[in-house]
Phi, psi and omega in degrees: 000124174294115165275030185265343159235055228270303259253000154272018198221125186239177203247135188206135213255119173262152166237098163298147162207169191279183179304320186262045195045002187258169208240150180299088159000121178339093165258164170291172112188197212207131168225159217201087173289151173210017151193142177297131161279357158294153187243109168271147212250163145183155183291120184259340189328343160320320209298320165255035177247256237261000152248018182258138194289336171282013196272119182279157181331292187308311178291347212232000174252337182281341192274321171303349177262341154299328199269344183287324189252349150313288160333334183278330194260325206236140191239043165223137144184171212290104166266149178270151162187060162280133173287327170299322188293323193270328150213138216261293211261133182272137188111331203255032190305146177257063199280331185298314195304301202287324176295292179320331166302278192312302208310318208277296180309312190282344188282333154341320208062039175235126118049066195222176193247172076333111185209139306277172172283328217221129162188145187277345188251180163073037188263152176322119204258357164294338177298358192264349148317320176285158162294166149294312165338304191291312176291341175283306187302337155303298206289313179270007150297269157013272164322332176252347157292321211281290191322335183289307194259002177246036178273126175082049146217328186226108192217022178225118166224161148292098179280309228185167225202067206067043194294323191316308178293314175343308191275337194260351191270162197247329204300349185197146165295144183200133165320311192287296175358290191296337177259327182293325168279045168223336151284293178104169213258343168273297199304315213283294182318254215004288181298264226302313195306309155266000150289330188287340185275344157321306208273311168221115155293339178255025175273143171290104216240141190243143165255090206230146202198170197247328161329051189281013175296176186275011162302300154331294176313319212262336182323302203283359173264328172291316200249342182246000166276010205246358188058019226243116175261066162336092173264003169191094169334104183268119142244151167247140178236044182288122211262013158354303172264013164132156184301114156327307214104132179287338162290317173276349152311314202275316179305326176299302199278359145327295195279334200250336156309333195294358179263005170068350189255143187303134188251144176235112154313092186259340198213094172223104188254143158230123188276165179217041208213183187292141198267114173309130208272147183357300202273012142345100183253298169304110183297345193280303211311337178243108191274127168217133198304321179217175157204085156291166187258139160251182190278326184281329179278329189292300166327283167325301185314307210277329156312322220265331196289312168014256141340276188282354210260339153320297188289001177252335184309328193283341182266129196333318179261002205272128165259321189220165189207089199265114171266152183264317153252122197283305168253176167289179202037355165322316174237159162046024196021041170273148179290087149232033182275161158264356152221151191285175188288001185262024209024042179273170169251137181280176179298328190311308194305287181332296195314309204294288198313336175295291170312287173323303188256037176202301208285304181264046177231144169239147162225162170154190192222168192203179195200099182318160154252195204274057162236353178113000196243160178209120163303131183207127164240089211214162197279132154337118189157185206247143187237134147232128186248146184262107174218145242324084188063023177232141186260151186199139189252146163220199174209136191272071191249152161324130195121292203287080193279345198229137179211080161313118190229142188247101184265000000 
């Protein structure tokens, strides 16, 4: 028996009983999960192009036949709140448009994040009108609007986005840029991190950055001797230039385990097309007029997701998995999608749904005693269980050892 993901997994005593409390007798019956309490992730930004009333017909069946089959496999997902994007105009956040989106995903059952409050590139570009004084208190407005106003539809964010990188960066002038080198990368976390926390005290707040050097390491180390209450470690993982590797996979969750805290894969591409070349160092720097996906890349992709999205599923702290891109060309017209652009599915998209909703899904039938109970061991996550032709749904949460059912 593989025990390598038994740690998805609880242990749990069900007691059926009838309408009138008495318990169902040695009895059959069949249970069925049917969503993970693991998070499979995907960049959702369609969602909110297709809940919008403006959307034409022809354009609102193609993002619904991606988003349809994103959904079949991933029950989390990823909303923009780029600041330049969300509000253009200062005063005008397109905050109605961005709530129709998540409401459309949550009547769904997915999941969903913010990413991000805080970043130096896609930033509001009115802001540089301002003092710093001024850009900071704008920015932890910002924050405390956007959390404010998704709190209990949106209650997971990208608080802040590439900080190793923040004070240094050069390619362009940006507002955040200018208040983080007057903070400084702890000071910056700090500010942003307790307005969000101000703002929902039960949100869940990631700190993430693309950065896997030990500048991270000592950031996120820096920032929790700093008491900065960090609930989750954001790593991205765009393989642009080619597959980590299952060693350097392992190395990652190594390294960034020693902090004890749930680790999140938030931004993760594989490619399935010609591998962008080695001496890239900034992934923007490579413009390319097309990047088609090939048949041979398709291959590779669907080995390589394989592997790693195995090797983090297996490990105690990994929570979430974010693929980033749902189709090809979103960023950087790279194939790194799991459907071509014509929305078909590549083998990776096949492969994952075979592992999510079937290898790591539990099932199976049990048999009450005569008190009504039945020992259950099944992966965390929401259920329907079957007993004589009546169905009842319950959820398998951490914890959860005694689970009372009224069939």
């Amino acid at each position: 028996m593989n025990t390598r993901f038994d740690h998805r997994k609880q242990k749990a005593l069900l007691t059926l009983v009838d309408r009138e409390g008495r318990p169902l007798q040695n009895k059959n019956l069949s249970y069925q999960q049917t969503k993970h309490e693991f998070l499979f992730g995907f960049g959702a930004f369609d969602a909110v192009e297709v809940a919008s009333e403006d959307t034409l017909l022809e354009r609102k069946y193609e993002l619904m036949d991606r988003l349809s089959k994103m959904m079949a496999v991933f029950n989390y997902g990823t909303l923009p709140f780029y600041w330049g994007r969300f509000e253009p105009h200062e005063g005008e956040p397109i905050s109605e448009a961005t709530l129709k989106g998540a409401q459309w995903l949550k009547a769904r059952g997915v999941k969903t994040k913010g990413h991000p409050l805080c970043w130096h590139t896609v930033c509001a570009p009115w802001l540089l009108r301002y003092d710093n004084k001024t850009i900071l208190e704008k920015q932890l407005a910002r924050i405390a609007r956007e959390v404010s106003d998704f709190k209990g539809l949106i209650d997971t964010w990208d608080v802040i986005n590439e900080v190793v990188i923040m004070p240094e960066f050069d390619k362009y002038d940006n507002a955040v840029t200018r208040i983080a080198k007057d903070l400084g990368r702890v000071g910056m976390v700090k500010a942003v991190f307790e307005q969000a926390r101000a703002a929902n005290p039960k949100a869940t707040l990631i700190l993430n950055d693309f950065d896997m050097s030990e500048k991270y390491e000592r950031l996120i180390a820096d920032c929790l001797d700093a008491g900065i209450g960090i609930d989750v470690i954001g790593l991205q993982s765009h393989q642009h230039q080619g597959y980590w590797g299952l060693e350097k996979v392992q190395r990652v969750l190594e390294r960034f385990s020693r902090f004890g805290l749930p680790l999140h894969f938030t931004e993760n591409t594989l490619i399935s097309g010609d591998l962008m070349p080695k001496h890239i160092v900034d992934l923007n720097d490579w413009q390319v007029d097309e990047w088609p996906s090939t048949q041979e890349g398709e291959e590779r992709q669907k080995r390589e997701v394989e592997e790693m999205y195995t090797e983090l599923y297996a490990h105690p702290l990994v929570e979430a998995i974010t693929v980033w891109d749902a189709v090809d060309g979103m960023w950087l017209k790279a194939p790194s999608g799991l459907l071509r652009h014509d929305n078909s599915v590549k083998p990776a998209y096949g492969r994952l749904k075979e592992l999510i909703t079937e290898e790591w899904m539990s099932k199976g039938r049990l048999r009450t005693d005569e008190q009504g109970r039945a020992a259950l061991f099944a992966t965390r996550g929401e259920y329907e269980l079957v007993v004589d032709g009546k169905a009842v749904t319950f959820a398998l949460g951490k914890g959860d050892t005694d689970v009372r059912l009224t069939v």
